[in-house]
C-alpha positions, 0 to 999 in steps of 0.5 A, spaced: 560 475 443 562 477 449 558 484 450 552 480 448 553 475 452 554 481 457 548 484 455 543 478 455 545 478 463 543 485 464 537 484 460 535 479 464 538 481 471 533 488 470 527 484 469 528 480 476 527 487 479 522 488 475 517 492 479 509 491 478 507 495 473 502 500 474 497 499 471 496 494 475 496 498 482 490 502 478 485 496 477 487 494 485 485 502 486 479 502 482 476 495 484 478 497 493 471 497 496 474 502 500 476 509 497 477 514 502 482 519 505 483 519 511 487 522 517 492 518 521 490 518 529 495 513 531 501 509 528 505 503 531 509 499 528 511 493 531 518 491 529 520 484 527 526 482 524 525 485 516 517 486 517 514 491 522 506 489 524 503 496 523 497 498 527 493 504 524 487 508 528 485 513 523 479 518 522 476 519 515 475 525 512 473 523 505 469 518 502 469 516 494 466 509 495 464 505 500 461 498 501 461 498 509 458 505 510 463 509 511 462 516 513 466 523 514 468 522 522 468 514 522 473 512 525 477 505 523 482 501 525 488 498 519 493 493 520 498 490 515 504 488 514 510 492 512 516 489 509 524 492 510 527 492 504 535 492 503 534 492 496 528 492 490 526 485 489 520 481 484 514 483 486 509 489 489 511 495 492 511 494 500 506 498 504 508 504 506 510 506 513 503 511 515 505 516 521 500 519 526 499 526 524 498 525 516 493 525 512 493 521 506 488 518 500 486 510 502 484 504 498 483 499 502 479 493 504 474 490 510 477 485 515 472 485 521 468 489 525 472 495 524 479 493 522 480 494 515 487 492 509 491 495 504 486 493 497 492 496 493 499 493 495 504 499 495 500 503 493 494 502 497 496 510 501 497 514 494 494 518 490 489 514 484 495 513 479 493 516 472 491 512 467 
């Protein structure tokens, strides 16, 4: 009786931690209005107690999708939030943090003018998860 009880709480605590399947990413991926790659101009990220305001100049160098026009060489501006995170809890993945120098795939969405927001939570700087 008492290793099933011990069981059931495993079971249970494993789920509290349960990360977001990923199939979930992919539709946030494939319904981003922006699909691009892009190249890491600038990064700052402005530390706060467990979250740093992350500040992104970037340039792109490949457009699969657009619903504002971009093109190669457009250069745009993001800002998100990351979350610092002591151990795993419920929900999305924080959002990386993006480094000047580094060139990565992007689904993102339009914020104003030339700002733009992750569109995928997590996985808004990976590559297109597979199916």
């Amino acid at each position: 009786m008492m290793l099933r009880r011990g069981f059931i709480f495993a079971l249970a605590a494993s789920a509290l931690l349960a990360e977001i399947a990923p199939q979930f990413y992919r539709k946030w991926q494939l319904e981003a209005p922006e699909a691009l790659e892009i190249e890491i101009k600038k990064a700052t990220p402005v530390v706060a107690m467990k979250t740093a305001t992350v500040e992104v100049d970037a340039e792109v160098t490949k457009v699969t999708r657009t619903a504002t026009h971009l093109k190669v060489g457009s250069r745009i501006h993001i800002t998100y939030v990351h979350e610092v995170r002591e151990r795993a809890i419920v929900g999305p993945s924080p959002i990386p943090l993006l480094h000047t120098g580094e060139k990565v795939p992007a689904f993102l969405k339009h914020a104003k003018g030339t700002t733009y927001e992750p569109a995928a939570k997590g996985y808004s700087f990976s590559a297109l998860i597979p199916q």
